[in-house]
C-alpha positions as CSV (number, residue, x, y, z in Angstrom):
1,X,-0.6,-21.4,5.6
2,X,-2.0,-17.9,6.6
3,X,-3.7,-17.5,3.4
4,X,-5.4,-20.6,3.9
5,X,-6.6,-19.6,7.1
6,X,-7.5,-16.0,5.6
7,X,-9.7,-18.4,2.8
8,X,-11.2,-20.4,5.8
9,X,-12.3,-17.8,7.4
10,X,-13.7,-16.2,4.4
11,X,-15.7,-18.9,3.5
12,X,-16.8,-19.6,7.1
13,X,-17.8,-16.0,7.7
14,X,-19.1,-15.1,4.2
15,X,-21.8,-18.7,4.8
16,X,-23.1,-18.2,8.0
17,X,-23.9,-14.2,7.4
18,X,-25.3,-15.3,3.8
19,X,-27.5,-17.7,5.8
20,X,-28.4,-15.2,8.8
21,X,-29.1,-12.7,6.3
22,X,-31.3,-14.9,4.4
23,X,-33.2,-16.7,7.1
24,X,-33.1,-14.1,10.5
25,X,-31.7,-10.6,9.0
26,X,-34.9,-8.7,11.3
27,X,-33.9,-11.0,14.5
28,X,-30.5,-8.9,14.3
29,X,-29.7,-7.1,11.1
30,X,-26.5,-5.5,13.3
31,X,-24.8,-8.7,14.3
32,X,-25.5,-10.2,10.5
33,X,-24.3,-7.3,9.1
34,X,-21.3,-7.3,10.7
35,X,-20.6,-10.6,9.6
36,X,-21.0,-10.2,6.3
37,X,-18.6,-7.3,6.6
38,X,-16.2,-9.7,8.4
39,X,-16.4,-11.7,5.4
40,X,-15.7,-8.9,3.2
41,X,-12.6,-8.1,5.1
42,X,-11.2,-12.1,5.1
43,X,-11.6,-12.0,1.5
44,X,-9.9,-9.1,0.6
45,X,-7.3,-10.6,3.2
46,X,-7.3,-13.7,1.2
47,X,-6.3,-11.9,-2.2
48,X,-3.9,-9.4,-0.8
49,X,-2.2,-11.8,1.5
50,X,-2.1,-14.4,-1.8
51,X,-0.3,-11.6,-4.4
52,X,2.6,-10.0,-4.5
53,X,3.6,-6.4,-4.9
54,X,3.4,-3.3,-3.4
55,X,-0.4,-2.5,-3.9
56,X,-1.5,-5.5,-2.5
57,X,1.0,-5.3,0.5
58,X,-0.7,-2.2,1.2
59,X,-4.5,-3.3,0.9
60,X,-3.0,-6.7,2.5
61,X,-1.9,-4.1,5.6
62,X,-5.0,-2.3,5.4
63,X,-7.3,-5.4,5.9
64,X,-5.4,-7.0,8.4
65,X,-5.5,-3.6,10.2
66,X,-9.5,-3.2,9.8
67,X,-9.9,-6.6,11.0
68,X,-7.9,-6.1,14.1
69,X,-10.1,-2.8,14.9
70,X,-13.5,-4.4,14.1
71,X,-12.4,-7.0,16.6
72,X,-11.9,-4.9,19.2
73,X,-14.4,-2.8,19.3
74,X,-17.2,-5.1,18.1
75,X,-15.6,-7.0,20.9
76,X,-15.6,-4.5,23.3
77,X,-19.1,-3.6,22.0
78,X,-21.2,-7.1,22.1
79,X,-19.5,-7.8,25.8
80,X,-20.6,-3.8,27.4
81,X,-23.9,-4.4,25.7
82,X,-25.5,-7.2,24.6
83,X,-28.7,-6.1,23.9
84,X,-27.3,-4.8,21.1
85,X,-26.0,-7.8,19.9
86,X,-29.0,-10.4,20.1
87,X,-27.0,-12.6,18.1
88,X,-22.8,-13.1,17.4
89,X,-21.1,-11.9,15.1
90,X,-17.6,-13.5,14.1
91,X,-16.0,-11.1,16.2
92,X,-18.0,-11.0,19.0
93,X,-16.7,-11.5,22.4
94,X,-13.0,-10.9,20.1
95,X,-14.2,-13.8,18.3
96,X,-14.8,-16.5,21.0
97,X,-17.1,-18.6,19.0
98,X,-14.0,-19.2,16.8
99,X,-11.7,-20.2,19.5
100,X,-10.3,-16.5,19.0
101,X,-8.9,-17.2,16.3
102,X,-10.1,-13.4,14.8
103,X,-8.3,-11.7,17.3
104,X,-5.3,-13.5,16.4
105,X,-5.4,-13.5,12.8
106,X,-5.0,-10.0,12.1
107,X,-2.0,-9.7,14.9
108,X,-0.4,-13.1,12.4
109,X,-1.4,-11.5,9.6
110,X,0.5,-7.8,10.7
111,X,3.4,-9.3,11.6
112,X,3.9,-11.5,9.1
113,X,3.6,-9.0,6.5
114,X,5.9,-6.9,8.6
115,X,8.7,-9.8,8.6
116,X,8.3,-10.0,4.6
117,X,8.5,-6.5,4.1
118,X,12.0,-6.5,6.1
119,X,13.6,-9.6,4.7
120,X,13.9,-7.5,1.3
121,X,10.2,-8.0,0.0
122,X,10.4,-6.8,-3.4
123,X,7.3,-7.5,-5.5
124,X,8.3,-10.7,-6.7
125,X,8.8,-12.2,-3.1
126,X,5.3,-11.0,-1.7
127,X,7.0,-8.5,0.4
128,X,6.0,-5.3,-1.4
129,X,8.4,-2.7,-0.3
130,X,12.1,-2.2,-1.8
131,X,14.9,-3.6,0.6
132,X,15.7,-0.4,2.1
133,X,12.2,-0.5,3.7
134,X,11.2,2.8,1.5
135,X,7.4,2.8,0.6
């Protein structure tokens, strides 16, 4: 189920900045930008989240983390100053225009992988770390 999200969100993300960028990229190239990076980030999310082993446990970690940070600070940002932000982003406002789901999806995403790791996550489980936690 979470890497169906991660997929929906990729495509959702990856359109509407392909279709900023290609229509309105000068009305704000920040705020399109940013969602195109957004995109970027759910897909790799999307692959990691979908394999097994320890490699993509630890790029599936690192996305969820990078998506979590760009939340809150292009969060943070777009709601201290929106002039800046002349148009949203998928994390704007900690994703608001997606019901917050983006600020919620990475937290998921963290702990899920943190559950599989523990419940003896070897490579062929998805988990990607040996049962005695060891990286």
């Amino acid at each position: 189920m979470l890497v169906a999200v991660y997929g929906i969100f990729a495509l959702a993300a990856g359109a509407r900045a392909g279709v900023q960028i290609a229509t309105r990229f000068a009305e704000a190239p920040l705020a399109y930008s940013l969602s195109a990076f957004a995109a970027a980030v759910y897909v790799v999310a999307t692959v990691a989240l979908g394999l097994g082993g320890r490699t993509s446990f630890r790029v599936a970690v690192a996305a969820c983390a990078t998506e979590l940070a760009g939340v809150l600070i292009v969060g943070t940002l777009s709601l201290a100053d929106s002039a800046a932000f002349p148009d949203e982003t998928v994390w704007s406002a900690y994703g608001r225009g997606y019901g917050f789901v983006p600020l919620v999806l990475p937290i998921v995403g963290l702990l899920w992988l943190r559950r599989t790791a523990r419940k003896g996550g070897g490579p062929e489980t998805g988990g990607g770390r040996p049962v005695g936690g060891g990286v």
